[in-house]
Backbone bond lengths (Angstrom), bond angles and torsions (degrees), N, CA, C in turn:
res aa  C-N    CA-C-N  psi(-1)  N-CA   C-N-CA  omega(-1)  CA-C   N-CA-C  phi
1 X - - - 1.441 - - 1.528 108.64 -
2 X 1.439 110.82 128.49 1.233 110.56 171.78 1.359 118.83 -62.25
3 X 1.727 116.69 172.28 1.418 110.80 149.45 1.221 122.16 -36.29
4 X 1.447 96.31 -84.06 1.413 94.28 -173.96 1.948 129.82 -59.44
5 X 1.113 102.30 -17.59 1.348 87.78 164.01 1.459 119.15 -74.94
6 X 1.286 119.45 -7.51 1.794 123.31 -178.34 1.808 97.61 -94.84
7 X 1.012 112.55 -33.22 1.535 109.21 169.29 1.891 120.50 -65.33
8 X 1.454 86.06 -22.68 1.779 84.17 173.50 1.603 84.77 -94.49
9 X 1.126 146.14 -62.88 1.624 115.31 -143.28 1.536 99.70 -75.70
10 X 1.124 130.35 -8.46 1.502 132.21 177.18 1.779 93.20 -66.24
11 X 0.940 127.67 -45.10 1.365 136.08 -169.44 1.173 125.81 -80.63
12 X 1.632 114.60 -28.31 1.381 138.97 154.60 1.555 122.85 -37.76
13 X 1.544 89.51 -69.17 1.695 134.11 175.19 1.441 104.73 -43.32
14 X 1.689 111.69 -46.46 1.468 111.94 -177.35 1.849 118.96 -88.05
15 X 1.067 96.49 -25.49 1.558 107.44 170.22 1.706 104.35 -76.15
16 X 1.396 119.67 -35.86 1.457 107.11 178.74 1.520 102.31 -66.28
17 X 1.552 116.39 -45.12 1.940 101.32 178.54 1.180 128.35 -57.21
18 X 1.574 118.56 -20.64 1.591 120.44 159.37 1.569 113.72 -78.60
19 X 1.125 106.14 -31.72 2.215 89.17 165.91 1.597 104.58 -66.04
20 X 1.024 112.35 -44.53 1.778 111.12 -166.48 1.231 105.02 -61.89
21 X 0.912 141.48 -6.74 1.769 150.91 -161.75 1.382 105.26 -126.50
22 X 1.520 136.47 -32.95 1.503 154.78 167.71 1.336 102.05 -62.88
23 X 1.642 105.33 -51.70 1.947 104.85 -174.72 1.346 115.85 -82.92
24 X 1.154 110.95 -22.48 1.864 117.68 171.61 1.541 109.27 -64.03
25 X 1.422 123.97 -48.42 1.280 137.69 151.11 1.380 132.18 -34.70
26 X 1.672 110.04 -22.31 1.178 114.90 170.64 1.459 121.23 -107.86
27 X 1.761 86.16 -10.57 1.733 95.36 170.91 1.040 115.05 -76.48
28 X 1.198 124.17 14.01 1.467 114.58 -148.82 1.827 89.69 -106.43
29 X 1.777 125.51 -47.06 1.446 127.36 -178.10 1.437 94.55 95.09
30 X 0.975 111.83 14.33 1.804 101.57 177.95 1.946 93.46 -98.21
31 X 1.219 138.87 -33.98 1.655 121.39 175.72 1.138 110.47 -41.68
32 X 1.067 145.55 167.01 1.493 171.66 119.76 1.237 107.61 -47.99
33 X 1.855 139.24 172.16 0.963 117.42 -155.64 1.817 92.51 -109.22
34 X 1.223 105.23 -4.18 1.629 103.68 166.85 1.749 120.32 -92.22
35 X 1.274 111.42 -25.08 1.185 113.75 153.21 1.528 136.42 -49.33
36 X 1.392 102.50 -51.35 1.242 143.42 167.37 1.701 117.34 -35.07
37 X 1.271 103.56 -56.96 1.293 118.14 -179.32 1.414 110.43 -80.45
38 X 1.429 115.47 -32.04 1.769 129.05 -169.88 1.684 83.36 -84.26
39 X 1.201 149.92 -33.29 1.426 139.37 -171.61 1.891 92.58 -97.85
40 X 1.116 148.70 -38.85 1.253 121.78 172.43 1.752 115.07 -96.88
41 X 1.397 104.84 25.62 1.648 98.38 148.11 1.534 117.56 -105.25
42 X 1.251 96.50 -13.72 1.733 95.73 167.84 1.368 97.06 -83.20
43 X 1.489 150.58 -38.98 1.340 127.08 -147.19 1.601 94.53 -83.28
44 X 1.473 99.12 -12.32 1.881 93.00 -170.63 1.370 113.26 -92.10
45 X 1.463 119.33 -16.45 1.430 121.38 170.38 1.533 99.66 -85.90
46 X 1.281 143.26 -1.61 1.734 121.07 179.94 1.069 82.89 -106.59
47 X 1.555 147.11 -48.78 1.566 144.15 162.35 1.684 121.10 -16.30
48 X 1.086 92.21 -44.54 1.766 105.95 -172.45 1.606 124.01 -89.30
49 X 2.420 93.31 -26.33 1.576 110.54 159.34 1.267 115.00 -54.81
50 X 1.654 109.72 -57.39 1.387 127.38 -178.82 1.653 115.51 -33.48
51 X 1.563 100.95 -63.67 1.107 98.80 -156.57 1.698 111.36 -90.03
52 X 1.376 115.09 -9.76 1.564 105.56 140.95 1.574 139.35 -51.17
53 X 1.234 92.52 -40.80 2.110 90.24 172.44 1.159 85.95 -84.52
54 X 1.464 170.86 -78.89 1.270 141.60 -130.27 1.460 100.89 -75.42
55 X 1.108 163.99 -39.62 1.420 129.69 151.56 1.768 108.59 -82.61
56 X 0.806 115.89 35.25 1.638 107.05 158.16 1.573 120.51 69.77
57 X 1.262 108.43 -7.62 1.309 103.44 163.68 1.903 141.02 -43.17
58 X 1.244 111.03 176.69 1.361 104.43 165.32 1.088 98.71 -112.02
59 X 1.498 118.01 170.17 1.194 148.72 -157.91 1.613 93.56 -91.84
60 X 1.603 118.13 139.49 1.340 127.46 146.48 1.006 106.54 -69.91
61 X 1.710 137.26 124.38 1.323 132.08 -179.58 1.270 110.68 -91.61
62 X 1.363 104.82 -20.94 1.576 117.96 175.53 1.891 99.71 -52.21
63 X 1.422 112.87 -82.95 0.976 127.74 172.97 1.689 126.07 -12.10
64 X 1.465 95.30 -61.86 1.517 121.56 -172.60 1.499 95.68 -71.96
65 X 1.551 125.13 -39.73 1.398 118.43 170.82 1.594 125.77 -64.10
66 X 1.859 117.20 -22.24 0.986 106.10 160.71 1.223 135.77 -80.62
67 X 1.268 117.60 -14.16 1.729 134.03 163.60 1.142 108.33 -55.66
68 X 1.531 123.63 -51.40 1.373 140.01 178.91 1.506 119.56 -39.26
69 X 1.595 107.22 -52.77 1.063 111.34 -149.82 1.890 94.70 -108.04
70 X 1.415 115.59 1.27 1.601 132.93 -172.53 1.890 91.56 -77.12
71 X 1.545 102.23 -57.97 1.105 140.82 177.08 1.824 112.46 -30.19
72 X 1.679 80.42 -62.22 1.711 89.47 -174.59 1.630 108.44 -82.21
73 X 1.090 115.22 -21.24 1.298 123.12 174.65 1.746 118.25 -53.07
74 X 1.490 101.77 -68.40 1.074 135.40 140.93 1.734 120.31 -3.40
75 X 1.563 127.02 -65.44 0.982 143.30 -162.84 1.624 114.60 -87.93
76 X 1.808 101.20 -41.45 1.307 109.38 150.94 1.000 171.40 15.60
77 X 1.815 87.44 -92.25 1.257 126.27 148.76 1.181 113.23 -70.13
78 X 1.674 135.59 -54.46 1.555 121.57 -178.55 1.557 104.13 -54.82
79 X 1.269 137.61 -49.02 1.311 126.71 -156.14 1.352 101.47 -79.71
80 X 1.390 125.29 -1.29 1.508 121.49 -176.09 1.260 91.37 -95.13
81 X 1.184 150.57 -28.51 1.237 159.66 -146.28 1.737 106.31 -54.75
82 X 0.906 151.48 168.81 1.905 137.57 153.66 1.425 82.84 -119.68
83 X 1.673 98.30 100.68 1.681 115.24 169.91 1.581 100.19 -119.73
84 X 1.424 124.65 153.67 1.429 85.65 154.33 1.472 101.98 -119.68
85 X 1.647 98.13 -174.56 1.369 118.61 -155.86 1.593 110.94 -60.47
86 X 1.460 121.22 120.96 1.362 121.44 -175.06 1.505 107.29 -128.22
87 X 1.412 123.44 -0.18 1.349 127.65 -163.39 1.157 109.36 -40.32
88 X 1.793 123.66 124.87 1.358 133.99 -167.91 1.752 130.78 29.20
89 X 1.697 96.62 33.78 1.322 96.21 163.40 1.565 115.58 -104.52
90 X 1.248 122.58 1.96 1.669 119.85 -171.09 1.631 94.30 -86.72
91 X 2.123 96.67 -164.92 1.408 88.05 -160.90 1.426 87.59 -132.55
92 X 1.187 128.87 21.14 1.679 155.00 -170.73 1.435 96.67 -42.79
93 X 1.200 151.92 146.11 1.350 152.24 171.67 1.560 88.77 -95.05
94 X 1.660 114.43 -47.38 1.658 99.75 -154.54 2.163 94.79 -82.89
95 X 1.214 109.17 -35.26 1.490 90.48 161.57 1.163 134.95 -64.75
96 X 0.978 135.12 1.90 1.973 157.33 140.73 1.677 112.81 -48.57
97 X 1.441 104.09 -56.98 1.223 116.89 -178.94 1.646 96.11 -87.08
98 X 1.368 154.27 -45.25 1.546 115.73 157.86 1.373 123.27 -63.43
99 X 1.097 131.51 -26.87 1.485 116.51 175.29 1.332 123.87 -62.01
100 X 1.519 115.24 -25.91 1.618 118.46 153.91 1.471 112.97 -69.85
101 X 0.926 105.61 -24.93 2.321 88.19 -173.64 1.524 74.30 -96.15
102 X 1.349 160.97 -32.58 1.389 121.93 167.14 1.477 122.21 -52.62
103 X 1.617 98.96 -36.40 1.962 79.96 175.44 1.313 124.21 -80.51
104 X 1.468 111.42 -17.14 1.415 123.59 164.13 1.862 122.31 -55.96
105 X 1.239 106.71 -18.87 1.647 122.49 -146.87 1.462 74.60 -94.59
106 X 1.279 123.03 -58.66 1.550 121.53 -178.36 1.548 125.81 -49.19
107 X 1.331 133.06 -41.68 1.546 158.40 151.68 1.841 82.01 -40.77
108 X 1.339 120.09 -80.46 1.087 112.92 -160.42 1.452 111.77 -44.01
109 X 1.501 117.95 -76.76 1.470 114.39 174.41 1.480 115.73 -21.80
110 X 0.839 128.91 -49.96 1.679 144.03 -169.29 1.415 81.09 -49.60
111 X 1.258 129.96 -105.97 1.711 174.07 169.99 2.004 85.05 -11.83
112 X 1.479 144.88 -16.10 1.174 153.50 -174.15 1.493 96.77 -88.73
113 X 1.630 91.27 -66.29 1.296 104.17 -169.82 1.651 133.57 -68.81
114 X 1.805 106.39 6.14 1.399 126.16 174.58 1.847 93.12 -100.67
115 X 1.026 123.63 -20.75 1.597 127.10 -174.44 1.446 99.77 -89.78
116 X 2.209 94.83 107.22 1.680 118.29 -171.47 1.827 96.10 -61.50
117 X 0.883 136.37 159.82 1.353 175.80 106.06 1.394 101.90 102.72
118 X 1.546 125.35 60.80 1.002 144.07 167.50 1.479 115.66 -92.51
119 X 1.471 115.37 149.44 1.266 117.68 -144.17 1.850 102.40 -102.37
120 X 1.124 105.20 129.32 1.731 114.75 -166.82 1.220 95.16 -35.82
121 X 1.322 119.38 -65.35 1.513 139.43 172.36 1.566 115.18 -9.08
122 X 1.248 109.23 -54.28 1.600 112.36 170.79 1.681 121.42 -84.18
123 X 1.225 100.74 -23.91 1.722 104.03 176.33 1.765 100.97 -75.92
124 X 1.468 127.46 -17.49 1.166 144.07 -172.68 1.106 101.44 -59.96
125 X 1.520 105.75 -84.51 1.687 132.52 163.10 1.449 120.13 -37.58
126 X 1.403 133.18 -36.20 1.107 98.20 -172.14 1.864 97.33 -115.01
127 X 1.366 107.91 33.37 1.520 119.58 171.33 0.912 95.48 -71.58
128 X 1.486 114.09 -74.38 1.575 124.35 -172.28 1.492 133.41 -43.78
129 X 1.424 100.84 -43.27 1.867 105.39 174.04 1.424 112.71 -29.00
130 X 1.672 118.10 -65.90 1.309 104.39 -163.09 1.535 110.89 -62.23
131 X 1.290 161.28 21.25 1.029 164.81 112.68 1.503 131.61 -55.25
132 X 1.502 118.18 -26.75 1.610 141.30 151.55 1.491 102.40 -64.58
133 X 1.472 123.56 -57.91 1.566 135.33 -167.03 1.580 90.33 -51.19
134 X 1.383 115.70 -57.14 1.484 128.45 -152.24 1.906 95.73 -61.25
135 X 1.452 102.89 -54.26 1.494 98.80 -168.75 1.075 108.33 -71.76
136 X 1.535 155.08 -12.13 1.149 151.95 -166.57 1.861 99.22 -101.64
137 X 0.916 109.61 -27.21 1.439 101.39 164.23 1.262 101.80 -88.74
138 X 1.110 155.04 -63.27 1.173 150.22 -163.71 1.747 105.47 -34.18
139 X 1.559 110.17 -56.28 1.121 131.09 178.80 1.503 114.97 -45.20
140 X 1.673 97.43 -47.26 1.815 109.94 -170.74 1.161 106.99 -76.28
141 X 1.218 114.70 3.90 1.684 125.96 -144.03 2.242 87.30 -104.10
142 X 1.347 94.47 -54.16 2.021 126.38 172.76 1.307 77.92 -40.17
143 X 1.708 104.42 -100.74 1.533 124.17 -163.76 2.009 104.63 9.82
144 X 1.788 82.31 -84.03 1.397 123.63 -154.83 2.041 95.82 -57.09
145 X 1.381 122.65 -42.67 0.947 130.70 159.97 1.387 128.46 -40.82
146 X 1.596 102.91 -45.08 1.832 121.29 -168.17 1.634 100.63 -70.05
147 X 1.746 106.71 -39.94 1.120 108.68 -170.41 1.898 145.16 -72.40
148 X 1.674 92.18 3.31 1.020 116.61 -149.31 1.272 90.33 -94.96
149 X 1.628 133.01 118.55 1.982 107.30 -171.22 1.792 111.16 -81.84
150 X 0.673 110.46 155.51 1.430 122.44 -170.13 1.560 108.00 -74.13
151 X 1.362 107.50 114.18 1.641 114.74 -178.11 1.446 113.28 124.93
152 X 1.765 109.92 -42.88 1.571 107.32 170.41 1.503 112.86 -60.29
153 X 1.315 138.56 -22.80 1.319 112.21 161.50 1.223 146.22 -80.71
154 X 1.363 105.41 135.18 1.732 102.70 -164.56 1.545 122.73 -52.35
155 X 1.257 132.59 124.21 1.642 120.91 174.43 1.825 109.06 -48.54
156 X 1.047 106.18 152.95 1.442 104.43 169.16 1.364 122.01 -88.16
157 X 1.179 96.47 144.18 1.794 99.96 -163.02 1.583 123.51 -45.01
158 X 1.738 99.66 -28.51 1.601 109.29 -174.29 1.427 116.94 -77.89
159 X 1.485 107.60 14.04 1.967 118.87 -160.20 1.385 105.75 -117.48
160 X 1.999 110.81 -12.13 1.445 115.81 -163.40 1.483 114.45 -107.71
């Protein structure tokens, strides 16, 4: 195996630990059905990264640009949202499982960006995720928060 063919499955390898962490997230039934769809169009554009470097292909940029731009669309809207700020305070299982393939998404980029004649287009796309990853947990983070009725939680002992 060449270098560079060990630099793509190194890169492969790391994009498969952000699907495995994306699909656990979906195992979970906590998305919404617009969430839902915004978390399996990302799992299908790193799916489709993946499985270009493992046979060695190039990238459709076309393709990778519509993920891209699904993506940014996507993110948009969450940051347009009037949420307020909850970043990693909920108790969301499936926002647990994106906040790891966001730190994973980062390793990945890294591990992209050692893979020679790869197309900007994909270093583009999967720049951005960990900032999509972030708001969609953040979001699942609301959800899971909203749902909780007000009063079933116990005060804490140090408040009584």
């Amino acid at each position: 195996m060449t270098r560079h063919q060990n630099q793509q499955v190194i890169a492969a390898d790391t994009l498969e630990e952000v699907i495995g962490f994306i699909e656990t997230c979906l195992a979970t039934g906590e998305p919404t059905a617009v969430l839902r769809d915004t978390v399996l169009t990302t799992n299908k554009g790193l799916r489709m990264i993946s499985d270009h470097l493992r046979r060695g292909d190039i990238q459709d940029r076309e393709t990778v640009t519509s993920f891209a731009e699904s993506a940014t669309a996507a993110l948009a809207h969450l940051e347009s949202a009037e949420n307020p700020a909850v970043s990693g305070q909920g108790h969301s299982m499936a926002a647990a499982m994106l906040r790891l393939a966001r730190a994973v998404t980062r390793r990945a980029l890294r591990a992209l960006e050692a893979v020679h004649g790869l197309d900007i287009a994909v270093l583009d796309y999967v720049g951005m995720l960990p900032r999509l990853l972030d708001n969609l947990a953040d979001t699942l983070d609301l959800d899971d928060q909203s749902a909780i009725p007000v009063g079933l939680c116990a005060e804490p002992a140090h408040r009584r």
